[in-house]
N, C-alpha and C positions, 0 to 999 in steps of 0.2 A: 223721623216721622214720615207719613206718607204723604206726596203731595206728585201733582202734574208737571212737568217741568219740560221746557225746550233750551237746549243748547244748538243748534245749527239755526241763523239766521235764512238761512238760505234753504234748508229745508224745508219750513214753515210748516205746515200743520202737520206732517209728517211726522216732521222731529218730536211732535208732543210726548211724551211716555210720561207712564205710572211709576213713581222709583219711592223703596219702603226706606231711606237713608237719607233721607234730606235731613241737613242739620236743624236743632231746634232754635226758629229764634231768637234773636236780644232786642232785650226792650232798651233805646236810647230815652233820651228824657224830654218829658211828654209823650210816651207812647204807650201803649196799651200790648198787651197780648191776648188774642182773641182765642178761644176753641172755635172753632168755625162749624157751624150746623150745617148751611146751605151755604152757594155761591152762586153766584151767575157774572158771566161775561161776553165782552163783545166779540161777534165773530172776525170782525179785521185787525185784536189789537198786535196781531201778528204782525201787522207792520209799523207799527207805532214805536218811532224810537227810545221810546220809556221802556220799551219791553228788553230793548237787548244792552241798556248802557244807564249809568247812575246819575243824580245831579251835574254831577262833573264830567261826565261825558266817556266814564270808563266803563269797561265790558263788567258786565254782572252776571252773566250768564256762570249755572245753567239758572235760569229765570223761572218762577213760577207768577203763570197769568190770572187772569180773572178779576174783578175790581168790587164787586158787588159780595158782602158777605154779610150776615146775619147769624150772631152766637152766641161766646158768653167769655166774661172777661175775666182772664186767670190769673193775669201780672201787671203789675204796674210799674213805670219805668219812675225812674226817679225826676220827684217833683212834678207826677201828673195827678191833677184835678178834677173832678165833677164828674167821678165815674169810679166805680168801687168793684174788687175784686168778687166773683160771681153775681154781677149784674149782666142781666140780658140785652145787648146791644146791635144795631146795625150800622150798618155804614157803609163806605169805600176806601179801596186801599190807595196809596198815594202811587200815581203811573211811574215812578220811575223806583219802587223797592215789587220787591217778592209779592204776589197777590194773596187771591182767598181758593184758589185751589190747591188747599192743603190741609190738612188737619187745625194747623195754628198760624196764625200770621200776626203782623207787629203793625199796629195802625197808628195813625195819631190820635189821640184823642177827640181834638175836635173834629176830626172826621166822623166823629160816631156820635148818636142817639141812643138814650134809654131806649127800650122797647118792654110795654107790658105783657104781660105773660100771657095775655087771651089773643097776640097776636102770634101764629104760624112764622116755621123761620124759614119756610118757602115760600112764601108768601112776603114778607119782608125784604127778603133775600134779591126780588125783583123791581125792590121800588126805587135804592141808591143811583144808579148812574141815571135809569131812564127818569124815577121820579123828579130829581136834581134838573135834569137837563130840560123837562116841559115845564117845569117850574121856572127856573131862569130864563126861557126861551119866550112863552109867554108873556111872564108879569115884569122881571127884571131887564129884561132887554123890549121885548116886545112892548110893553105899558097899559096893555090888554084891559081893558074896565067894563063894565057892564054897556052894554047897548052897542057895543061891536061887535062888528062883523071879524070875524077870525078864517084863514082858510089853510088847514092841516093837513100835510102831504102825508102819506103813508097813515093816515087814519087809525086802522087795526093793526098798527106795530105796538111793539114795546113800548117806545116813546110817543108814539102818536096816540096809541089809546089811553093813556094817564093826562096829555095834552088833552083832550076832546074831553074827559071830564072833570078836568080843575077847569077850563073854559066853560066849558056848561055851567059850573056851579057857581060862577061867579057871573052868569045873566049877559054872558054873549052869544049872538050867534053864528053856529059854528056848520064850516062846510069842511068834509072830509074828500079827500080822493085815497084813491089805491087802486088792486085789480079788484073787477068784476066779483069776484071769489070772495073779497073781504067785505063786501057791499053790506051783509045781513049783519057780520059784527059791532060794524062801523053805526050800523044806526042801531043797534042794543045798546049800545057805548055812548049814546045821546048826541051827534050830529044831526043837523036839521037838515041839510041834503046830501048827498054823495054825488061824486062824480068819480068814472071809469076811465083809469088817465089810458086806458089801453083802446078806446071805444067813443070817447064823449069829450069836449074841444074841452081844452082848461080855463079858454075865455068864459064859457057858461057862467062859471062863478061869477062873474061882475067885480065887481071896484069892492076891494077889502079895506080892513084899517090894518090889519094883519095877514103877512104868511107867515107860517112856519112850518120850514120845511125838513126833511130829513134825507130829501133823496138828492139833491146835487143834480148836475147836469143838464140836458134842454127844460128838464121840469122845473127847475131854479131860475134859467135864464127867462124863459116865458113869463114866469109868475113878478117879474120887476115891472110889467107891465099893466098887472093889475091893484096894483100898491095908490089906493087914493092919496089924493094931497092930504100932506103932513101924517101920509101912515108908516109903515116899518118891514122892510123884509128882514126875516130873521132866520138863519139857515146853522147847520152842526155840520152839512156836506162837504162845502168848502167854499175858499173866500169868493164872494159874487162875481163874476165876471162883467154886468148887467146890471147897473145901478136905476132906481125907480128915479124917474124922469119931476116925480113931485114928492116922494118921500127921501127914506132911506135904506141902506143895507149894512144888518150888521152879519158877523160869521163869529160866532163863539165856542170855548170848550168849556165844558162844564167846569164848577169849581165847589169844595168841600161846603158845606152850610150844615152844620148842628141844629140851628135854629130852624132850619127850613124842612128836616130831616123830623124833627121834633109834629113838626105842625103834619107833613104825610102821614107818618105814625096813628096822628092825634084821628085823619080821616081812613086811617085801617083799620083802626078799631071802631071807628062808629059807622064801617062798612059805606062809605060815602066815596071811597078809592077805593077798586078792584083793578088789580094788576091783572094783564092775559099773563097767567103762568101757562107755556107750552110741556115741555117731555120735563117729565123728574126723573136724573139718571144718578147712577152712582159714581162715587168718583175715578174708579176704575173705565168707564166708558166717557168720559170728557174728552179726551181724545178725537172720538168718533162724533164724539154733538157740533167740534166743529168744522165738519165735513161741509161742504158746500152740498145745497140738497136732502139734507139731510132733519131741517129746520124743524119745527111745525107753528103753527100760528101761535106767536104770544114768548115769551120770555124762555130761555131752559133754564133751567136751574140743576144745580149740580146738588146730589145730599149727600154730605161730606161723612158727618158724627153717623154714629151706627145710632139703631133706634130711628123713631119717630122724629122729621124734624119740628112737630109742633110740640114738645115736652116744653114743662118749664125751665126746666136746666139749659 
């Protein structure tokens, strides 16, 4: 089959190439085999040790990346559950097997959601890792409830613009930063002020009951300091350096949720979550999507299956 694959850890984006020979997956038990429509992934999972080594810590390369996939389910491994052979599904692939840049990939089951046929599998295809991740970040770590104050680093990112409005819609108020440039999307996307982390102090914001952040570094260490009593810093960067003097800090990686996967769906279809989808490219040019610079605002998504990725199939 065709899929993206890197074998030199040292290479890194480099190494990526197109190869028509990748063996076809095996489904182990509870697993799924996916046709893969769309995919999307993260631009640093290149150094992520799941990329180049298995559960046990052994080499797996050559590796195929990408975690975010949206398709339709061919095979069933033995003794999997609540998911039927061509049902339309999304999800994430587990970080330490073969991804969804490929024609076919082997998921776990509960990693994946049904998805209804009036939903796009480009549009799906972007809501696994980022939607999972402002959903946990938020409500599951964060404790995020109506009449709080929220304040969201990277705003009009992937993960910041799905943040901004599951917070919206659950009647907090919510303050965005980023650059200058993402100002106009950031408040299309429902923030009640912006702030220019390039231009404008980040003390502005005042005393939050939440951060969540996405960007790490002095913008993380600063923001401990705006964390009212008994509120929560909550970061994906990395572990705080800077603990809030009256709250907390947590640092988490996303984790699989069916049910939670189930409930995003449930607001893609009644158009209440719009993902930023950035460039839709083909699988042959993923390689090039993760070029540093090369980005464009909002998610990329990879279109795997030929045809349309919104079919029902």
């Amino acid at each position: 089959m065709r899929a993206i694959t890197v074998r030199d850890r040292d290479a890194g984006i480099a190494g990526l190439s197109l190869t028509d020979d990748m063996p076809y997956p095996h489904a182990a038990e509870n697993d799924v085999i996916v046709r893969v429509h769309a995919a999307g992934f993260t631009p640093g999972e290149l150094e992520w040790p799941g990329t180049w080594t298995d559960r046990a810590g052994r080499d797996r390369t050559p590796s195929v990346p990408g975690h975010d996939l949206s398709g339709t389910v061919v095979e069933l491994g033995y003794g999997t559950t609540g998911l039927s052979v061509g049902q339309r599904v999304f999800g994430l692939t587990d970080w330490t097997r073969n991804g969804a840049l490929a024609e076919f990939a082997t998921v776990e089951a509960r990693n994946l959601a049904p998805l209804s046929a009036d939903i796009d599998h480009t549009m799906a295809a972007a809501v696994p890792v980022s939607g999972l991740t402002a959903w946990q970040g938020l409500f599951d770590h964060g404790r995020l409830t109506t009449g709080q104050t929220v304040l969201i680093h990277g705003a009009a990112g992937s993960v910041g613009s799905i943040a901004v409005q599951l917070a919206h819609e659950v009647g907090a108020r919510v303050i965005g930063t980023g650059r200058a440039c993402a100002r106009d999307r950031a408040l299309a996307l429902g923030v009640d002020a912006f702030l220019d982390l390039e231009s404008e102090k980040l003390e502005r914001a005042g005393e939050v009951d939440v951060v969540f952040d996405v960007i790490g570094g002095d913008t993380l260490d600063r923001s401990a300091a705006l964390v009212r009593t008994g509120g929560i810093l909550v970061t994906i960067a990395m572990p705080p350096k800077v603990q809030p003097q009256r709250g907390r800090a947590v640092f988490f990686v996303v984790e699989p949720d069916r049910a939670r996967l189930a409930e995003l769906a449930s607001r893609l279809r009644d158009k209440r979550l719009k993902p930023l989808v950035g460039a839709v490219r083909p699988l042959a040019e993923a390689p090039a999507a993760f070029l540093p610079g090369k980005h464009t605002p909002g998610k990329t998504i990879i279109r795997v299956a030929e045809g349309r990725t919104g079919d029902p199939s």
